[in-house]
C-alpha positions as CSV (number, residue, x, y, z in Angstrom):
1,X,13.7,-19.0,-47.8
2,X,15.5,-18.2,-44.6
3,X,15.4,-21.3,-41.9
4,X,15.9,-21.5,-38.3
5,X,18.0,-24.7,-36.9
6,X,16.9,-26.4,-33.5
7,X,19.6,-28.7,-31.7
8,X,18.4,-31.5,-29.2
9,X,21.0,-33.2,-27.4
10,X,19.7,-36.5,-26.1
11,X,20.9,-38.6,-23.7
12,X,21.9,-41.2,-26.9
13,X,21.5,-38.9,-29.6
14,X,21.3,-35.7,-30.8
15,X,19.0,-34.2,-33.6
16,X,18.9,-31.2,-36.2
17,X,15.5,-29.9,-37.4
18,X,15.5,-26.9,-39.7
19,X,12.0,-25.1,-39.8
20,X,10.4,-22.4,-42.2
21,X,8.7,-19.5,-40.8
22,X,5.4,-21.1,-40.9
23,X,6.9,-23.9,-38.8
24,X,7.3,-27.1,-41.3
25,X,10.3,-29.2,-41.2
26,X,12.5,-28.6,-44.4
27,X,15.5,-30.4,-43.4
28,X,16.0,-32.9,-40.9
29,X,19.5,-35.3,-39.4
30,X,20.6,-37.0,-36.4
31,X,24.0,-38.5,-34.7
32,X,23.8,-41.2,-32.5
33,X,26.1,-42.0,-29.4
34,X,26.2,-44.1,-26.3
35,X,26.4,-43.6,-23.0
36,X,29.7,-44.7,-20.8
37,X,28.9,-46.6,-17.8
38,X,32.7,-47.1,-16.5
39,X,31.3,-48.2,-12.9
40,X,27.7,-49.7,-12.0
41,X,25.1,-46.8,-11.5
42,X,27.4,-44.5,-13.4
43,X,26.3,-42.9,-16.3
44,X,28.6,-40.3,-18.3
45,X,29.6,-38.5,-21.7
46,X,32.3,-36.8,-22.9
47,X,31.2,-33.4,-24.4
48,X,33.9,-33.9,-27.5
49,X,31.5,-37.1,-28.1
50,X,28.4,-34.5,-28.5
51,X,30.8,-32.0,-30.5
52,X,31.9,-34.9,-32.7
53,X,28.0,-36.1,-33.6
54,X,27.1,-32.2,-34.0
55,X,29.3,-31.3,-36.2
56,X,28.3,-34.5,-38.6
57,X,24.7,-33.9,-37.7
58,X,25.8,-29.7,-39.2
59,X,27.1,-31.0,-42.1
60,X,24.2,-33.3,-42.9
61,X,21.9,-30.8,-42.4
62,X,23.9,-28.6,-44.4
63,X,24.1,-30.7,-47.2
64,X,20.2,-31.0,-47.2
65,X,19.4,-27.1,-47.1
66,X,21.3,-26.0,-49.9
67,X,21.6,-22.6,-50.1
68,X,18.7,-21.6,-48.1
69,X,20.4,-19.1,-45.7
70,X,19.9,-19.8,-41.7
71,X,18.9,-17.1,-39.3
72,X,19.8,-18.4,-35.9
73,X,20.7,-21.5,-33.8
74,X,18.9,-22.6,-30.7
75,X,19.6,-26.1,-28.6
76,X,17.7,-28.4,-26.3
77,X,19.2,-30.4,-23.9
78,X,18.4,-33.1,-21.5
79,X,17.8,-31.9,-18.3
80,X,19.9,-32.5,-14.7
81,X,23.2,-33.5,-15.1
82,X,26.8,-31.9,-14.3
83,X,29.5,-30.6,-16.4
84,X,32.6,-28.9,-15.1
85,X,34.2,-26.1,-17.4
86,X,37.2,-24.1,-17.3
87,X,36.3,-20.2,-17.8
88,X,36.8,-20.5,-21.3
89,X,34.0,-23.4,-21.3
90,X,36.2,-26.4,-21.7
91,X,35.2,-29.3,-20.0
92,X,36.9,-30.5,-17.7
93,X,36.0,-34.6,-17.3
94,X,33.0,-36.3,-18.9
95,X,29.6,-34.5,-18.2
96,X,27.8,-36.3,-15.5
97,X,24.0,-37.8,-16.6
98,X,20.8,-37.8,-15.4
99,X,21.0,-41.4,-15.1
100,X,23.6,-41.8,-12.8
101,X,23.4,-42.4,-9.3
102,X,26.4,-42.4,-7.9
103,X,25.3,-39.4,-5.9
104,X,22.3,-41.4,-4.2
105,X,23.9,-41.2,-0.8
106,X,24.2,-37.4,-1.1
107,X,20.5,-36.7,-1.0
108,X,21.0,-36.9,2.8
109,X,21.7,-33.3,2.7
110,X,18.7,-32.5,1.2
111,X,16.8,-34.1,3.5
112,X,18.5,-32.1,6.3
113,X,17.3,-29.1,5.1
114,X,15.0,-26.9,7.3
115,X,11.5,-27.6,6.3
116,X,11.0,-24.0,4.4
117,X,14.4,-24.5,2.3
118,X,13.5,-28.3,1.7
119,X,9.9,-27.4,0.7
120,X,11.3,-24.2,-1.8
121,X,12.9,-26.4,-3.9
122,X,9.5,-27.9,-4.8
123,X,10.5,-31.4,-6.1
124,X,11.5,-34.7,-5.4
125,X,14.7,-35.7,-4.3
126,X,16.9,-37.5,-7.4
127,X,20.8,-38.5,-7.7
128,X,21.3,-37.4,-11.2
129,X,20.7,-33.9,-10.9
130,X,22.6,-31.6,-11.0
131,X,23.1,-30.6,-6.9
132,X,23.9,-34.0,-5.7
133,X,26.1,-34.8,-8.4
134,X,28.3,-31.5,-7.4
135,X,28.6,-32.6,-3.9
136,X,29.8,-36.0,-4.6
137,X,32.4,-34.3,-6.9
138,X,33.1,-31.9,-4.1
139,X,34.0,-34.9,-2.1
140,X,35.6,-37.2,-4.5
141,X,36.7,-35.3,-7.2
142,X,37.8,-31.9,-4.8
143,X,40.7,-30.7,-7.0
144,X,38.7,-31.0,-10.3
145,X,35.8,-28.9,-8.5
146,X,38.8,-26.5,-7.3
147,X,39.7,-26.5,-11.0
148,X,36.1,-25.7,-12.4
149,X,35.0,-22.0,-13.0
150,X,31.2,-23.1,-13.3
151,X,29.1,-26.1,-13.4
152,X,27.4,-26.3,-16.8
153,X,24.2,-28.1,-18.1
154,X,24.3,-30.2,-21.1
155,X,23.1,-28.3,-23.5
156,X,25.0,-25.6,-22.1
157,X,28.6,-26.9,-22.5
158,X,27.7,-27.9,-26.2
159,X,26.6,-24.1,-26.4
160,X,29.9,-23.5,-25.1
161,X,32.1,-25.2,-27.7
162,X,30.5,-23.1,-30.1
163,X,30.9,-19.9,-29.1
164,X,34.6,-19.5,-28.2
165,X,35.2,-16.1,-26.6
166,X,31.5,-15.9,-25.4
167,X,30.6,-16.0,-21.9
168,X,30.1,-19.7,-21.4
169,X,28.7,-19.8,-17.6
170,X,25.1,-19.3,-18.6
171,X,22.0,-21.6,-18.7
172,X,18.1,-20.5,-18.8
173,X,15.7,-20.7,-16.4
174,X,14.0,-23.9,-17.6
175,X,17.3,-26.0,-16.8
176,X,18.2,-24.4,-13.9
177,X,14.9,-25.3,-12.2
178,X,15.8,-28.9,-12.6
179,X,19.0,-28.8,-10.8
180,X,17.9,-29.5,-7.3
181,X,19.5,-25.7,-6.2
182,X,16.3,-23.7,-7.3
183,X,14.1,-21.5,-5.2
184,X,10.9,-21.6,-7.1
185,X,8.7,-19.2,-5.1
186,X,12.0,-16.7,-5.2
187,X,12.6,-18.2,-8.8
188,X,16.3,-17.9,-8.0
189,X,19.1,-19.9,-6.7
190,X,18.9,-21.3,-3.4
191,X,21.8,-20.3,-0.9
192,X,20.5,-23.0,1.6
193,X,21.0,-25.7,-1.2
194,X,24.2,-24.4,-2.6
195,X,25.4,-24.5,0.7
196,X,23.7,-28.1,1.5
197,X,25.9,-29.1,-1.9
198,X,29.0,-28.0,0.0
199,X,29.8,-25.5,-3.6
200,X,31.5,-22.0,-3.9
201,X,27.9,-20.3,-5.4
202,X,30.1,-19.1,-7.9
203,X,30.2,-21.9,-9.8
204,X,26.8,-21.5,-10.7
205,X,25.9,-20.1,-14.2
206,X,23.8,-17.1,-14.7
207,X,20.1,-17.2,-15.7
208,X,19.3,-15.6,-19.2
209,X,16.2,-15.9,-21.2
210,X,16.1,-18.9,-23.3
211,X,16.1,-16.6,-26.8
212,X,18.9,-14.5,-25.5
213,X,21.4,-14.7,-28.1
214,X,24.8,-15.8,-26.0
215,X,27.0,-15.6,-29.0
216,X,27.4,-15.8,-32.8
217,X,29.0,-19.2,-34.4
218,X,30.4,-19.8,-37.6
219,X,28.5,-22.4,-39.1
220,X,26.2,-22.6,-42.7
221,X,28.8,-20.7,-44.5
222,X,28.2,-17.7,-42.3
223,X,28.3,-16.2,-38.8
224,X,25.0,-17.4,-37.0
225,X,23.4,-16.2,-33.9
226,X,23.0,-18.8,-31.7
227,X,20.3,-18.4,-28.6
228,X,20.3,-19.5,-24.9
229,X,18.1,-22.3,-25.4
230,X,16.2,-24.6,-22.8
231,X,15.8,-28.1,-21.2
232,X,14.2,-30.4,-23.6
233,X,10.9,-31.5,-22.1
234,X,9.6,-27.5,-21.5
235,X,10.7,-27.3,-25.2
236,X,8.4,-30.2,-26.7
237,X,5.7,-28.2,-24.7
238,X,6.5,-24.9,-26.2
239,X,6.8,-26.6,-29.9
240,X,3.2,-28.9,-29.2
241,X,1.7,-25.8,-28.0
242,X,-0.4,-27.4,-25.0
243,X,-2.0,-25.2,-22.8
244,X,-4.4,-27.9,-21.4
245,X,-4.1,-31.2,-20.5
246,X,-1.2,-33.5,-20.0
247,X,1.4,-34.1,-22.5
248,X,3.5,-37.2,-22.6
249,X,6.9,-37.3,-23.6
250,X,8.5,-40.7,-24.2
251,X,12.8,-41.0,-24.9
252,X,15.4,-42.3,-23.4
253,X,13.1,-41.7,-20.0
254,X,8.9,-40.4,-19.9
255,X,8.2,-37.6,-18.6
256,X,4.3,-36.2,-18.0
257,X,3.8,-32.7,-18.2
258,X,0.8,-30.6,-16.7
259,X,1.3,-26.9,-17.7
260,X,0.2,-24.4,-14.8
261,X,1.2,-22.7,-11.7
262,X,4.0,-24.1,-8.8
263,X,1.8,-26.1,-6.7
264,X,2.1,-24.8,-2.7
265,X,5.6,-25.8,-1.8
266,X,6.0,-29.5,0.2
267,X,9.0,-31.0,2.1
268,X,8.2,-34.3,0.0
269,X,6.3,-33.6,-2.9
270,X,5.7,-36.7,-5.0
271,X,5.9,-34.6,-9.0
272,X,8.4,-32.2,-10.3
273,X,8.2,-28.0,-10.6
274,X,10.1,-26.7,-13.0
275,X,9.8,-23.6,-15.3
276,X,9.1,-23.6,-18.3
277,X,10.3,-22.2,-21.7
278,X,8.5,-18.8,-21.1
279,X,7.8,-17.5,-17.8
280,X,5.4,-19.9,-16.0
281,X,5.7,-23.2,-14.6
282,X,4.7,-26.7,-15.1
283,X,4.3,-30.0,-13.0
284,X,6.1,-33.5,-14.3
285,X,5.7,-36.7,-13.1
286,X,8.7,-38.2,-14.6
287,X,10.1,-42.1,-15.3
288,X,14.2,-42.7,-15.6
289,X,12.8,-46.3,-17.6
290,X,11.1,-45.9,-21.0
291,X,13.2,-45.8,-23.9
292,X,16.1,-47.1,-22.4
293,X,14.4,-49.9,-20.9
294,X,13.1,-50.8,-24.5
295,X,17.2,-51.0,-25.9
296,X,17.8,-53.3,-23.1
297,X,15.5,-55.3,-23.7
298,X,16.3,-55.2,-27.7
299,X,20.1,-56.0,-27.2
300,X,19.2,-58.4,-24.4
301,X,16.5,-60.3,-27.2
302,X,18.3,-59.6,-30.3
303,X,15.6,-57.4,-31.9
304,X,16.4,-54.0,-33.9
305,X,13.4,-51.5,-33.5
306,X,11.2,-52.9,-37.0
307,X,11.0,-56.2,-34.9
308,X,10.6,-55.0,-31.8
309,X,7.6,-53.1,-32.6
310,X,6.1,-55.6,-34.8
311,X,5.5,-57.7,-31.9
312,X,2.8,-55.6,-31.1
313,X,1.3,-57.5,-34.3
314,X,2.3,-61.0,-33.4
315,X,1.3,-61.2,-29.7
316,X,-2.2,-60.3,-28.5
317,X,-2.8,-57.5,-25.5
318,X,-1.9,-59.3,-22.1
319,X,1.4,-60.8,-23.7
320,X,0.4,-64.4,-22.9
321,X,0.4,-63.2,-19.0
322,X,3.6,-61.8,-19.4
323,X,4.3,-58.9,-17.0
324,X,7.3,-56.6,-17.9
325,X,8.8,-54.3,-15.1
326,X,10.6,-51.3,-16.5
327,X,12.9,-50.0,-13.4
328,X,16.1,-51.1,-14.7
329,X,17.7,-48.3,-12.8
330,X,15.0,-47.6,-10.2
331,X,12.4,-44.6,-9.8
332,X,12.2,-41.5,-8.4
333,X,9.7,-42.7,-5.8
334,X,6.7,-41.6,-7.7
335,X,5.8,-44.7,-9.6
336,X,8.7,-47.0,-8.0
337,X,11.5,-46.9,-5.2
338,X,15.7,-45.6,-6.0
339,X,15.9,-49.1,-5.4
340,X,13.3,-50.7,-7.5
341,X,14.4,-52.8,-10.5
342,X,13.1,-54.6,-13.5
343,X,12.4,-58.1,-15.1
344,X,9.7,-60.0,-16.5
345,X,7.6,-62.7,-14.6
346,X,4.7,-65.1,-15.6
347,X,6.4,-66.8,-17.8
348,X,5.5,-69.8,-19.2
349,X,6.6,-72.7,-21.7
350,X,4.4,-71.5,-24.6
351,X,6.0,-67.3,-24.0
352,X,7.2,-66.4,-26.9
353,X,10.2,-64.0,-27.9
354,X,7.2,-61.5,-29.0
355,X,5.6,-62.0,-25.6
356,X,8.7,-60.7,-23.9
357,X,8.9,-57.9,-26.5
358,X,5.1,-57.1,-26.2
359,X,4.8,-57.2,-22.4
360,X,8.2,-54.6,-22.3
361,X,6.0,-52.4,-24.3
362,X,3.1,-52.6,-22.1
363,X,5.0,-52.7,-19.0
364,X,6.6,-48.7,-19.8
365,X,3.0,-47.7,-20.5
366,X,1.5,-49.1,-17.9
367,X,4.5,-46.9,-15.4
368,X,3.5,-44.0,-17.4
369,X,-0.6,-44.4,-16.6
370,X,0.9,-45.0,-12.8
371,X,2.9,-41.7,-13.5
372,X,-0.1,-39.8,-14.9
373,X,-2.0,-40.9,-11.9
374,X,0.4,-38.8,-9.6
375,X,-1.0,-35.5,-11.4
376,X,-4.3,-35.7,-10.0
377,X,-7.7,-36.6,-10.9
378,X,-8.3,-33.5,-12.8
379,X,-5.2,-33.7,-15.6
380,X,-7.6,-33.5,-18.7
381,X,-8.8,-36.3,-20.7
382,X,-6.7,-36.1,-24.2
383,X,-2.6,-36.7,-24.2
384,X,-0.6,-35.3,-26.3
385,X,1.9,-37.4,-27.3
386,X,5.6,-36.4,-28.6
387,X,9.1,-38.0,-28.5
388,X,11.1,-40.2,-30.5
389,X,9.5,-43.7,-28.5
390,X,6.2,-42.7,-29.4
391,X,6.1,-42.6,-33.0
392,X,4.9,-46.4,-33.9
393,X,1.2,-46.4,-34.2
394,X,1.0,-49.4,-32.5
395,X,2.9,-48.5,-29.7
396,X,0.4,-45.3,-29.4
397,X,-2.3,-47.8,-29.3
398,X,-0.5,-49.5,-26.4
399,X,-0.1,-45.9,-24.8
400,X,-4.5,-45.2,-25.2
401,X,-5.3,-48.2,-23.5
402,X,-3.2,-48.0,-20.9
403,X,-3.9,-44.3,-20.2
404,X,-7.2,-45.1,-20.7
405,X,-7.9,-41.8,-22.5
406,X,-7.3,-40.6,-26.7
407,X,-3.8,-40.2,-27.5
408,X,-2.8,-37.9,-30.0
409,X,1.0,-37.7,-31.3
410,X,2.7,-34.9,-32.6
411,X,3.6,-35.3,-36.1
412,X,7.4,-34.1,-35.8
413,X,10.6,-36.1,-35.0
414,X,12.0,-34.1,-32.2
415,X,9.3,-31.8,-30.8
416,X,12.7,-30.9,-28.4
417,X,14.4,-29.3,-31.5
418,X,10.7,-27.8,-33.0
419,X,11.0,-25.7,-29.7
420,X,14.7,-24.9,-29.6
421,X,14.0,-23.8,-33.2
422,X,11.0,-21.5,-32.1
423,X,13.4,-19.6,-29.3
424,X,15.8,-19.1,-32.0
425,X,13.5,-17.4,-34.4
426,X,12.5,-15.4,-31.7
427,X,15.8,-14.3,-30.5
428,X,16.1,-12.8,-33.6
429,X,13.1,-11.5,-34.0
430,X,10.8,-14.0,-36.1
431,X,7.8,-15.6,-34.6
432,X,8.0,-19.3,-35.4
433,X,4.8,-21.3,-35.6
434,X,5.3,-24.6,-33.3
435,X,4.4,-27.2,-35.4
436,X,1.5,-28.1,-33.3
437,X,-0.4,-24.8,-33.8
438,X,0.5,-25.4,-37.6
439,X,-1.7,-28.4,-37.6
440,X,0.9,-31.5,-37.8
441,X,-1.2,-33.5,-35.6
442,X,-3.5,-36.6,-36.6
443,X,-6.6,-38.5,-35.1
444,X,-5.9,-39.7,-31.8
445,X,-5.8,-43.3,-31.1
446,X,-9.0,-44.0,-28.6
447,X,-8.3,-46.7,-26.2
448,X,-9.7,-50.3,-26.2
449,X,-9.8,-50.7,-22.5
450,X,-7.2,-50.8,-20.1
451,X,-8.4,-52.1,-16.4
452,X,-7.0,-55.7,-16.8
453,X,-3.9,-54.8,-18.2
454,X,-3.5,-51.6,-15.7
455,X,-4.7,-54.2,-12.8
456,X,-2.6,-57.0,-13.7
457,X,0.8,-54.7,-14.2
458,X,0.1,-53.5,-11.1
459,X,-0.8,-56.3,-8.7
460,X,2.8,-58.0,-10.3
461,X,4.9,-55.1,-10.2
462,X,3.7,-53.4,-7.0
């Protein structure tokens, strides 16, 4: 039976998810990979790193289909970012992360903008994407910007090492939202940012539909169409299939997602617009500390994942009165300031190693019920729940009762790659059933009350 592959590079890790027409996982594999952090606040990767765990991730996957025969190729990527290409796609230094913020002081070009250009861009102001980042290149980096024929996103310049010959300066909609240099009520670039970012405009990619079919690869034994594609949080939404409501997505970062239209445009709006997979929007309150936050806190106590979780089991709700604060990088200014940063406090002579591991739990959830509070009053009552943190019961527990409302997870390992898969079908021509539509859900977790937890994370962190 004929499969479709999804590809969802991650900020640590990439993963493969082959699905059947009636949108079930037949094959599965993954490739981890770190981040390099040469300087403080930097965060980078080379793209020949992503190549390198795609191509064993492909040959795992391979392996594992057999001879089923595979109709088309779509990615997911992390969103933001910055990678300069030649024009045959090559990149040209390490891509630049979402996590980085060496381009903080930059965002003081943003806020120069008139008030109508400032309040088109329809988001808060962040150093890791992908307008700031160019225009500290611009400034320290000027003959490797002089050098580059376009600025790629993530997921794009893997696209682009696959398709030799193809045109590689393209991205989709969804990504190019989330790049600080987006017009949403013209849904188009915006010449007052490019401008602001001190960039040639033609650097930046064109803007095809995410199941456009940019090229064919050889991979599988055969020549493979491989699609557009999109950012990776519209992508869980497409493959969970939420109309309503909010859904959660907890990685390397959270982000909470409320489908619907652009809100009315703001000089200093406090959640994200971006588009979405399709042709509408959706608003996100978004946290830089969730998953990452939990592998610091791992390596700093020793603890691989099994352990880390089971602390849930060996140290009651309240963590002995440990409070953990998650901004090991700072905030957005949503939930907490650029400058904001982490660390546990009331501890005690009796806190335990499974204190410390239970309140770092607690303390992302508790920033994502802060986060959820920033999309209003009227966000819906169940949360869907998708995203590689989220698939310990217990730790969905911890979610409910901090959210203070039934969470229900998606039963899939990457819903990012689920909706990369479902553009590729449809690029050529199959309609893919997200996996959420096909059922693979269970009972939500109900909550078992959150005010004193939510009340005393927030009275120590705030």
């Amino acid at each position: 039976m004929t499969v479709v592959v999804g590809v969802d590079l991650g900020t640590s890790g990439l993963k493969l998810a082959a699905h059947d027409p009636d949108g079930a996982v037949v094959a599965e594999s993954e490739a981890d990979y770190p981040v390099e952090r040469p300087q403080p606040g930097w965060a980078q990767t080379d793209v020949a790193v992503w190549r390198r765990a795609l191509d064993d991730a492909l040959a795992a996957l391979a392996d594992r289909l057999g001879d089923r025969p595979v109709a088309a190729v779509g990615l997911s990527g992390q969103m933001h970012g910055a990678v300069l290409v030649d024009a045959a796609g090559a990149a040209l230094a390490p891509a630049v992360l979402w996590p980085d913020r060496r381009a903080a002081g930059e965002l003081d070009r943003w806020r120069r903008l008139g008030g109508p250009d400032r309040a088109a861009l329809a988001n808060p102001l962040a150093a890791g994407m992908t307008g700031p980042l160019l225009a500290w290149l611009a400034v320290h980096e000027p003959r490797l910007v002089d050098r580059a024929a376009s600025v790629l996103l993530p997921k794009d310049a893997l696209r682009a090492t696959l398709l030799p010959g193809a045109d590689p300066a393209v991205t989709d909609r969804s990504d190019a939202s989330a790049t600080l240099l987006w017009d949403v009520p013209a849904d188009g670039w915006s010449a007052a940012a490019t401008a602001a970012a001190g960039i040639d405009p033609g650097l930046l990619p064109a803007v095809w539909r995410g199941d456009a079919v940019a090229g064919t690869a050889e991979l599988f034994g055969g020549a493979v169409p491989v699609v557009v594609g999109g950012a990776d949080t519209p992508l869980a939404l497409l493959a969970a299939g939420t109309r309503d409501g909010v859904q959660v997505n907890l990685g390397s970062g959270a982000q909470l997602i409320r489908p619907g239209v652009p809100a009315a445009p703001a000089a200093d709006p406090v959640v994200h617009c971006y588009a979405d997979a399709e042709s509408g929007w959706y608003a996100m309150a978004a946290l830089q500390n969730a998953g990452t936050a939990w592998t610091w806190v791992r390596e700093v106590l020793g603890m691989d994942w099994p352990a880390f979780a089971g602390s849930l089991s060996t140290s009651a709700s309240g963590a002995g009165g440990v409070v953990f604060s998650p901004f090991l990088t700072g905030e957005r200014g949503g939930v907490a300031a650029p400058d904001a940063r982490g660390g546990w406090t009331g501890l005690s002579a009796d806190t335990t190693r499974a204190d410390l591991a239970r309140a770092a739990v607690e303390g992302v959830a508790c920033a994502v019920a802060a986060a959820l509070d920033l999309l209003g009053p009227d966000a819906g009552d169940l949360v869907v729940l998708t995203g590689g943190g989220a698939r310990e019961p217990a730790v969905q527990q911890v979610l409910a009762d901090a959210l203070d409302r039934p969470v229900q997870h998606v039963q899939v390992r990457s819903a990012s790659a689920a909706g990369a898969a479902v553009l590729a079908a449809r690029g050529v021509g199959l309609e893919l059933v997200p996996q959420r539509v096909a059922g693979a859900v269970v009972e939500p977790q109900r909550p078992g009350g959150s005010a004193e937890l939510r009340e005393r994370w927030s009275a120590a962190v705030r």
